[in-house]
PyMOL CGO cylinders between C-alpha atoms (Angstrom):
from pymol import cmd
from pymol.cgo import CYLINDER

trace = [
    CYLINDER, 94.71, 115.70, 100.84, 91.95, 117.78, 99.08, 0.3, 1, 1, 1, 1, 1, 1,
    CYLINDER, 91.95, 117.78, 99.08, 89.03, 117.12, 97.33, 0.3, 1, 1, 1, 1, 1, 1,
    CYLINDER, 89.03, 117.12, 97.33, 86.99, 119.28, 95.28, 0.3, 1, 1, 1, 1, 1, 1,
    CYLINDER, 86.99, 119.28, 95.28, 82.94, 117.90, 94.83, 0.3, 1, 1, 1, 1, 1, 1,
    CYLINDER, 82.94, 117.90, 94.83, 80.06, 119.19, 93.06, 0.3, 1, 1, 1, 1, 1, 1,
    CYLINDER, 80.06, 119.19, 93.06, 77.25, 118.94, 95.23, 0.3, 1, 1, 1, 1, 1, 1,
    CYLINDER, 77.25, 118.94, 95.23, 74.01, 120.51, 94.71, 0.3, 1, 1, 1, 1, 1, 1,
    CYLINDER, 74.01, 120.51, 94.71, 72.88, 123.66, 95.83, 0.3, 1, 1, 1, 1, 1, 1,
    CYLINDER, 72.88, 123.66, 95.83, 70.13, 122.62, 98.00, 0.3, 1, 1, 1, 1, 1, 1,
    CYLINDER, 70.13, 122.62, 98.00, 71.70, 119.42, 99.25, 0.3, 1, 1, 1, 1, 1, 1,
    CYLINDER, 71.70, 119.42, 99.25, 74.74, 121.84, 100.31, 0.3, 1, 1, 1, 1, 1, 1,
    CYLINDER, 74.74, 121.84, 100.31, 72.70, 124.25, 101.97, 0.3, 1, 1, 1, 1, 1, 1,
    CYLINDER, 72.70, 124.25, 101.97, 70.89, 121.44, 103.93, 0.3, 1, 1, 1, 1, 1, 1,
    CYLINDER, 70.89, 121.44, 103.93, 74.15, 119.77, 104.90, 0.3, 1, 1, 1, 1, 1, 1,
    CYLINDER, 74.15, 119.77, 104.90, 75.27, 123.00, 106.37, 0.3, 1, 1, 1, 1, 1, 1,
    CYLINDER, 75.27, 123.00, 106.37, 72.56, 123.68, 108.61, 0.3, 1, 1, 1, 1, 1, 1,
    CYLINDER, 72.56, 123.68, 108.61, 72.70, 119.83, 109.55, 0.3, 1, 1, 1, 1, 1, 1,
    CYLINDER, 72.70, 119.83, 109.55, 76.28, 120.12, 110.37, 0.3, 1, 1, 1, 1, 1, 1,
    CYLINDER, 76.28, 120.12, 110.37, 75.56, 123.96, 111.85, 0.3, 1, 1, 1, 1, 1, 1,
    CYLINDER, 75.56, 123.96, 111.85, 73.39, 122.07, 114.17, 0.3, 1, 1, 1, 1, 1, 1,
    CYLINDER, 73.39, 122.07, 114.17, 75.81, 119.70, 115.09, 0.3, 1, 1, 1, 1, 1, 1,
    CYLINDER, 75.81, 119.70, 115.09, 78.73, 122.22, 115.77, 0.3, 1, 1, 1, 1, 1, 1,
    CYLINDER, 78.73, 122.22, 115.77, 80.90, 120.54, 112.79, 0.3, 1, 1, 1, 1, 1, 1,
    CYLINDER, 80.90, 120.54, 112.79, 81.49, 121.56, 109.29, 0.3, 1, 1, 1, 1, 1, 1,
    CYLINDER, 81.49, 121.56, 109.29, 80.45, 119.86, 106.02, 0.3, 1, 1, 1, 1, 1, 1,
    CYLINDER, 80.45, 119.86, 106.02, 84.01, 118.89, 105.32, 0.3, 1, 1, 1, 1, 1, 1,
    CYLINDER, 84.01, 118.89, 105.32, 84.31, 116.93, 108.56, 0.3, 1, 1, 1, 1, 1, 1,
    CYLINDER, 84.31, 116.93, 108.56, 80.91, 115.27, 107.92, 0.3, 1, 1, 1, 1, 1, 1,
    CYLINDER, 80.91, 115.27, 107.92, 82.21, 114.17, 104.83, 0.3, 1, 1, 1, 1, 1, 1,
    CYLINDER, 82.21, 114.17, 104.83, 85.64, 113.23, 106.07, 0.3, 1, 1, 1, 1, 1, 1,
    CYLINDER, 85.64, 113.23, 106.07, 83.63, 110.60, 109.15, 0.3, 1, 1, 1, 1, 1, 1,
    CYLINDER, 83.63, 110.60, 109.15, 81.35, 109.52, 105.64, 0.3, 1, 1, 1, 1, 1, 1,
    CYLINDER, 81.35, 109.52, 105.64, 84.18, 107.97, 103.93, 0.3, 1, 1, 1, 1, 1, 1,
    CYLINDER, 84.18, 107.97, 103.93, 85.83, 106.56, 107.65, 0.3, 1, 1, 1, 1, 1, 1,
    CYLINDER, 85.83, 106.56, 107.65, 82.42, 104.63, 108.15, 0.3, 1, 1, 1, 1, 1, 1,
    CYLINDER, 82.42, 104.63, 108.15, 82.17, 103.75, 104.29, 0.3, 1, 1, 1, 1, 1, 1,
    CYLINDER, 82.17, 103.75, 104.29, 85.77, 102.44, 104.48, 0.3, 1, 1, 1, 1, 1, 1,
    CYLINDER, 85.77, 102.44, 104.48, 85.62, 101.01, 107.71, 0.3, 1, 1, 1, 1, 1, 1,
    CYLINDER, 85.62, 101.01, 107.71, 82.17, 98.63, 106.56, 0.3, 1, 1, 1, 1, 1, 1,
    CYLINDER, 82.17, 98.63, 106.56, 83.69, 98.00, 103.37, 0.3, 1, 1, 1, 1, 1, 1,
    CYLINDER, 83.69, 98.00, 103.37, 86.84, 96.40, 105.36, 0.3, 1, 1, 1, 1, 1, 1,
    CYLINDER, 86.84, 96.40, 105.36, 84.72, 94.70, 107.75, 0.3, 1, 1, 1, 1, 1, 1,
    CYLINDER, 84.72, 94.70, 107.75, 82.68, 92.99, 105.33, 0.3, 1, 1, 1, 1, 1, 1,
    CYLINDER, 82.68, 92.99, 105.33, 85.57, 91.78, 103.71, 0.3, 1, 1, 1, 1, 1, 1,
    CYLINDER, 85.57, 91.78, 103.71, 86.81, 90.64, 107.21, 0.3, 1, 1, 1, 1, 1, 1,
    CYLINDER, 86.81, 90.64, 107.21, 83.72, 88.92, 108.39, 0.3, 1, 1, 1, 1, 1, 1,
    CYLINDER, 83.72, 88.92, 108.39, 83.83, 85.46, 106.01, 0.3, 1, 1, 1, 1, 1, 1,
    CYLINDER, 83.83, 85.46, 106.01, 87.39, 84.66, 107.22, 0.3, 1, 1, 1, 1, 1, 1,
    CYLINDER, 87.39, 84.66, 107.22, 86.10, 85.37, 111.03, 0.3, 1, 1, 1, 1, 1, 1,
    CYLINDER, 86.10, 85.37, 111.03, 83.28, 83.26, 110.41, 0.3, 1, 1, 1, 1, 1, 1,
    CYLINDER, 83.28, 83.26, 110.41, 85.36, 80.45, 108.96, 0.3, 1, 1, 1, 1, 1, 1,
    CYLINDER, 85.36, 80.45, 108.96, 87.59, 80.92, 111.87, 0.3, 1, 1, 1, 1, 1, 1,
    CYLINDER, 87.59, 80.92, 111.87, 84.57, 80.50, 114.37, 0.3, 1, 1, 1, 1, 1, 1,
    CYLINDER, 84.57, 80.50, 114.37, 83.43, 77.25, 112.55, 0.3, 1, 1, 1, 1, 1, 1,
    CYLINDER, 83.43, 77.25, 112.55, 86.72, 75.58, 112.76, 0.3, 1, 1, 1, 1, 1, 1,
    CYLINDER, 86.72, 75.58, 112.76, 86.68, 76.61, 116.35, 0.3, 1, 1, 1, 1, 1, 1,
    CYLINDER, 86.68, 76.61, 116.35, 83.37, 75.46, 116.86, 0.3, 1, 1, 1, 1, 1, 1,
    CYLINDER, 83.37, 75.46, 116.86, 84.07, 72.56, 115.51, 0.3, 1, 1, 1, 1, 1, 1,
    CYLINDER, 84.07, 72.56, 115.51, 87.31, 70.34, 116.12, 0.3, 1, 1, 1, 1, 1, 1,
    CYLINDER, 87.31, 70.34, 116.12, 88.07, 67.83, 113.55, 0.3, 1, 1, 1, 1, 1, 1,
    CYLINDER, 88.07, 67.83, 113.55, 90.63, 64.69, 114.23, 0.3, 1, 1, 1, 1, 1, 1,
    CYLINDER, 90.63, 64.69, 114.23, 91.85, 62.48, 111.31, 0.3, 1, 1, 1, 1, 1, 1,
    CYLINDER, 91.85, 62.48, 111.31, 93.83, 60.35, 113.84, 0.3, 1, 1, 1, 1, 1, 1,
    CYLINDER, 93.83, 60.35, 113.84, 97.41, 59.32, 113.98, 0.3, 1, 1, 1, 1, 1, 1,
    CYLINDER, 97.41, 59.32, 113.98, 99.64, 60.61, 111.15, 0.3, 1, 1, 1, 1, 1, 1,
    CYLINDER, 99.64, 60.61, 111.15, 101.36, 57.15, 110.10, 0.3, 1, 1, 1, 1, 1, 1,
    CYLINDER, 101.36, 57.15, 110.10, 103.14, 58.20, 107.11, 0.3, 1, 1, 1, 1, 1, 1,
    CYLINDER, 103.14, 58.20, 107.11, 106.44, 60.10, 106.47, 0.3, 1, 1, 1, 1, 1, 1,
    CYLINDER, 106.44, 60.10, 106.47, 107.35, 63.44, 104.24, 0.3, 1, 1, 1, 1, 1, 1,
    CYLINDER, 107.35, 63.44, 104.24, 109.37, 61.25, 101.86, 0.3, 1, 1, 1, 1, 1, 1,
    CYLINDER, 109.37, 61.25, 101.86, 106.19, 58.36, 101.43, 0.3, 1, 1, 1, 1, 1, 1,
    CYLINDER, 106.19, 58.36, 101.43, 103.95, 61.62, 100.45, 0.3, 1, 1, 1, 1, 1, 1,
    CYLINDER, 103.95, 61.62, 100.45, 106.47, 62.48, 97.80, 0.3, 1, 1, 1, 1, 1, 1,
    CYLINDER, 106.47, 62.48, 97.80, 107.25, 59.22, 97.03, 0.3, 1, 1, 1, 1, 1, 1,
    CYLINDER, 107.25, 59.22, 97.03, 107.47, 59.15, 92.91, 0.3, 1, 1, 1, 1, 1, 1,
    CYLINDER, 107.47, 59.15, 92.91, 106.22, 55.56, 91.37, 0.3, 1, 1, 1, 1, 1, 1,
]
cmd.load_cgo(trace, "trace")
């Protein structure tokens, strides 16, 4: 898929030496950008529910013996 930016002059002069230096091209530096933008974004969103994960882990709970049935849950009174 393409893209078109408008970057300034300087920055995109800079940026091409950088990525000159680096035998890549601007368009691949910006392509790896976004993967490591995208890639933190989705691991902070992943990183409460792995932590909750780790706690209940960490953690065991027992609440004992169940001693009541589906239908005494549901029971209507």
């Amino acid at each position: 898929m393409n893209l078109t930016l408008a970057v300034d002059g300087d920055i995109l002069r800079e940026a091409r030496k950088i990525a000159i230096d680096e035998d890549t091209s601007v368009s691949a530096m910006i392509r790896e950008f976004l993967a490591d933008l995208v890639e933190s974004r989705r691991a902070r969103r992943r990183r409460p529910v792995e932590e909750m994960f780790r706690t209940f882990d960490a953690n065991p709970v027992s609440i004992g013996p169940i001693t009541w049935t589906r239908e005494e849950l549901h029971e209507r009174r």
